[in-house]
N, C-alpha and C positions, 0 to 999 in steps of 0.2 A: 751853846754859844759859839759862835765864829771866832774861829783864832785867827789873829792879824800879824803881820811882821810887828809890830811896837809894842804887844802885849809881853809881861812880863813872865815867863815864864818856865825861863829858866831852871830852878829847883824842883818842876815837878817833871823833868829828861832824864830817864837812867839813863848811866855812863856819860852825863856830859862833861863834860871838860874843859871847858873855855880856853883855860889857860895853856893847849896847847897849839891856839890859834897864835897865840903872843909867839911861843917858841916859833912857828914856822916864820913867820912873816919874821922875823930878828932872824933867824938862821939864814936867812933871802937877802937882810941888809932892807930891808924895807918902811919905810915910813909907815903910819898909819895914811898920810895921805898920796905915795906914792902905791901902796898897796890898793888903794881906792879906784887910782886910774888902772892899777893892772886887772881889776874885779872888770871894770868895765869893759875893758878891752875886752879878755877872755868871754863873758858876757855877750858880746857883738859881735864876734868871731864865729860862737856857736849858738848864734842867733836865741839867747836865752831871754825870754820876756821878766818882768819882775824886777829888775836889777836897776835900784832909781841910781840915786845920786852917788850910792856909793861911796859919804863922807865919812873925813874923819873920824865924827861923833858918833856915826851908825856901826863901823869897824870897832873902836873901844868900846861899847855897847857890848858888843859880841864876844870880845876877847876878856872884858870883864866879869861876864855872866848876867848884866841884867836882862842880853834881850837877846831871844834864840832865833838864828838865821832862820828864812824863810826856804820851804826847798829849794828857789832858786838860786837867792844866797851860798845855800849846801854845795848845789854844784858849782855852781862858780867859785868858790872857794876851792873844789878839790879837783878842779880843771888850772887855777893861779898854781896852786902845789902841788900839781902830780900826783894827787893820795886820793885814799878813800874815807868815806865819814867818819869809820873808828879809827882812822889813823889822825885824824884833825881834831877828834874826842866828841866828835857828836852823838856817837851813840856809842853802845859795848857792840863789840861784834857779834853775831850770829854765829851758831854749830857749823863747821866746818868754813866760814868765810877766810876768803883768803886774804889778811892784812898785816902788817909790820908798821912798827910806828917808824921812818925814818925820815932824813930830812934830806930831803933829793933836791938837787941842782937844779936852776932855770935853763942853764944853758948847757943839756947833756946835747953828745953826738948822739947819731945814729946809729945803734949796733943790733938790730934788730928788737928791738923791744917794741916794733908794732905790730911787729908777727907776732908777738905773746899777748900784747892787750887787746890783738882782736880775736885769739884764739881763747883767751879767758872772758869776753862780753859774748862769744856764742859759745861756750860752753853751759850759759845758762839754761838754754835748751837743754828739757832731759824729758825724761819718757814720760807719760799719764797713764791711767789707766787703762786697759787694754791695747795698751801698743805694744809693737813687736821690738824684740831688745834690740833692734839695731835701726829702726827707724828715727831715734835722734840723732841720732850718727852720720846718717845719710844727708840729713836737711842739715846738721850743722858741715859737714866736709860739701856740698854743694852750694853753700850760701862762700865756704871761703874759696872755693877754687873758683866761683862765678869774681869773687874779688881779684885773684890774681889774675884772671883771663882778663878781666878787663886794660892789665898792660900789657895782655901779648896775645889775645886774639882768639878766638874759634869756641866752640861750646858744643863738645862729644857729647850732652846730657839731654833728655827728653827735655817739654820747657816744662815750668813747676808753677803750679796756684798757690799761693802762700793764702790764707786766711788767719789773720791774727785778731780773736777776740779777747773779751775779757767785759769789766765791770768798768762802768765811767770811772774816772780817773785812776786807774789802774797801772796805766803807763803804756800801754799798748800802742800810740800812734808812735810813741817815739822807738818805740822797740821795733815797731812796724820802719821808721826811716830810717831806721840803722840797719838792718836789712837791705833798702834802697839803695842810700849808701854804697856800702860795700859790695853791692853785685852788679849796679844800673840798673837793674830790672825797676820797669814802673808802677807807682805806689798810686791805689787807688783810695781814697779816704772819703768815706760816707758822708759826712760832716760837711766839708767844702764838696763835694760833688753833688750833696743833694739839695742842701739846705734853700737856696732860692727858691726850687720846687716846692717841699715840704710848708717852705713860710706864705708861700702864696696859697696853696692847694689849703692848709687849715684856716687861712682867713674869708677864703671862696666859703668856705665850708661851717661858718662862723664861729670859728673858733682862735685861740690865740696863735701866734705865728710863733711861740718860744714852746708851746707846747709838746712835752715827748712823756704823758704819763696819765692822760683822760683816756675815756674807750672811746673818745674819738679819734686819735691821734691813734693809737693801737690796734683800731677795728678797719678804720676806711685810708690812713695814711701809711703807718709804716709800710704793710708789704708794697705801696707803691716805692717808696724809699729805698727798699731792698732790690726791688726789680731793677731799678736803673741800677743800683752797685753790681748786679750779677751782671747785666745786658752788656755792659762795661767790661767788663772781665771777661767776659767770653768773646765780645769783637775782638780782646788781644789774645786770645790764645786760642780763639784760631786764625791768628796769623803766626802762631807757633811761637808769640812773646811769653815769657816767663814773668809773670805777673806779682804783685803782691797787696792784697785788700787786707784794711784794718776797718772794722766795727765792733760794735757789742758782742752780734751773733750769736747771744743769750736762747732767744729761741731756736735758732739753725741749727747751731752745732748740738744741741740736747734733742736736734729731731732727724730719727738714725733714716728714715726712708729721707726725709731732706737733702743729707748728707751724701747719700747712697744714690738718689737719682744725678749729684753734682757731681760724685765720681767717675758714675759713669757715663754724662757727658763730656765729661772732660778728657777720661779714659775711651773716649772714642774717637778721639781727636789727638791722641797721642800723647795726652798732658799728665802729669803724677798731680795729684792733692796731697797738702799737707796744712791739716788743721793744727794750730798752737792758741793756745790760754795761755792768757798773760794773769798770775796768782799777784796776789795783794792783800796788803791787810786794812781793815777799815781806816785805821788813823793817818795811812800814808794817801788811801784816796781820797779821804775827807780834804787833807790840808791841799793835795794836785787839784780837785774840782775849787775851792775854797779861790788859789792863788791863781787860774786859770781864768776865773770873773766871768765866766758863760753864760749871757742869758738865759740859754737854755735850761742851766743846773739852777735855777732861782729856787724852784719849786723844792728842788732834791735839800736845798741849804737851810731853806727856810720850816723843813717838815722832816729832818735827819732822820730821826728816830723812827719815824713814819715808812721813810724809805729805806731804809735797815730792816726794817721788818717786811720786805720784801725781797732781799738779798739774801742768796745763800754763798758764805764764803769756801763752802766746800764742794759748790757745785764743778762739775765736768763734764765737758764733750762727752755724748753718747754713744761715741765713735772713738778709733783707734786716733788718740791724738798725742800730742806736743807740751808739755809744759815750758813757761820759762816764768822763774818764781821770784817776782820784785818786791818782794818784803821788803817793808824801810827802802824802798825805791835802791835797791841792790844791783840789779839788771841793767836799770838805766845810769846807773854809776859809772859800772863797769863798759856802757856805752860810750858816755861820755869820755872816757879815759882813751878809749880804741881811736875815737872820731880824731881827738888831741894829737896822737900817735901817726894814725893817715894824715891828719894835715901835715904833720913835720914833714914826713916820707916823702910827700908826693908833692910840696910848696913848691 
């Protein structure tokens, strides 16, 4: 069954805590109905979709326990108060996550804490399987030095193919713009780049226009799909741009001569590749495709089970790649927190 923002379901969340949503907002001075306009704001600011009205009665909802924030709700909430979900009691924290329950200021100064919340949202980046121990190191210290060059200029570094896959709603576009973000480099996205094509090319072809899971869609469409994302990608790097493509790339990155012939065209052009998997757990992508309302995901929503048993959550690049591991949407938190921090810095 579909879980919706109004269902009630509160008691069956480890770790949740409602009531220390009450604490922050009273530690803030805040109404439930001025807290409502600050959700929205912060909301619009970081161009969060989901976020209706934002009333009174939907905030006591929340801070009562009858009705559990929607992820979008989640982030807006810990973009309003500086925190993260187990600092707010939405969930228990994770093995090793970094959290403290405290009750931070609306109106702090600047003392560099945006150097630390973008250095802990790409610290999420860490090694997968057959990568070399310091190949996270290198993609996360040139996504942040591409950041600070952007206020003073020049780029000593080869240019870089970022390829961020992962599993539908995994979190991977947004992990993919927070990347853009912080470097300027340009973000290519499958999804809005192809999808006109794709919708007309399956209905020439008589099939549906939402389709992404027939062997028609798989057999005669996708690699057309792929081709314009790669064709793309390579017009900019070779003009020597430092790119960054987010997709699936389920089949690509688990296909090692795939990956091997992109390296070394790119490798011949002067470019580094760096493949990254964006990890998830089913119930955090369930409710991202769920709240996201994509035509396209109908078929995935309506046949769950069906499409789970086609998903392997332990799957990996068959290549020397990248993880960055959004459990409980962890990654995209700590995005969100950085983006908060750059906009202060840089207003």
């Amino acid at each position: 069954m579909t879980m919706t923002e109004g269902q009630r379901v509160g008691k069956q969340r480890a770790g949740w805590r409602p009531d220390r949503l009450r604490e922050q907002r009273e530690a803030h001075g805040l109404t439930l109905e001025k807290a409502g306009e600050r959700l929205r704001e912060v909301a619009e600011r970081a161009t969060l979709k989901g976020i209706p009205a934002a009333n009174p009665q939907t905030l006591w909802q929340h801070e009562q326990g009858e009705v559990y924030p929607g992820p979008h709700y989640r982030r807006a909430y810990c973009l309003l108060y500086r925190a993260t979900e187990p600092d707010l009691g939405f969930r228990n924290a994770l093995p090793g996550e970094e959290t403290s329950f405290k009750l931070t200021p609306m109106d702090d100064r600047l003392n560099g804490s945006h150097v630390l919340a973008v250095e802990r949202a790409i610290h999420r980046i860490g090694p997968g399987s057959g990568s070399g121990e310091g190949d996270h190191f290198a993609l996360q210290q040139r996504i942040i030095d591409a950041w600070k060059r952007r206020h003073t200029g020049g780029d000593p570094h080869r240019p870089v193919l970022i390829l961020v896959g992962g599993y539908a709603g995994s979190g991977k576009t947004e992990l993919a713009r927070f990347f853009v973000q912080l470097t300027g480099w340009p973000l290519l996205d499958k999804d809005p780049l192809t999808r006109p094509l794709v919708e007309r090319l399956l209905v020439a072809l008589g099939g549906d226009p939402n389709d992404r899971h027939t062997e028609l869609y798989r057999e005669r469409v996708r690699s057309v799909e792929y081709d314009c994302l790669m064709q793309s990608a390579m017009a900019n790097i070779r003009c020597g741009i430092s790119t960054v493509l987010t997709a699936p790339f389920i089949a690509e990155m688990t296909d090692t001569a795939w990956m091997q012939r992109l390296a070394n065209r790119a490798g011949a052009m002067g470019v580094d590749v760096f493949p990254v998997w964006v990890r998830c757990d089913e119930e955090s992508m369930r409710e991202y495709i769920t709240f996201r309302s994509a035509a396209r995901d109908a078929w995935k929503l309506q046949r769950w089970d069906e499409y789970m048993a086609t998903i392997n959550l332990d799957l990996r690049p068959a290549v020397p790649h990248l993880v960055v591991d959004n459990t409980l949407g962890t990654a995209v938190s700590l995005a969100d927190q950085a983006r908060q921090a750059m906009g202060a810095m840089y207003a």
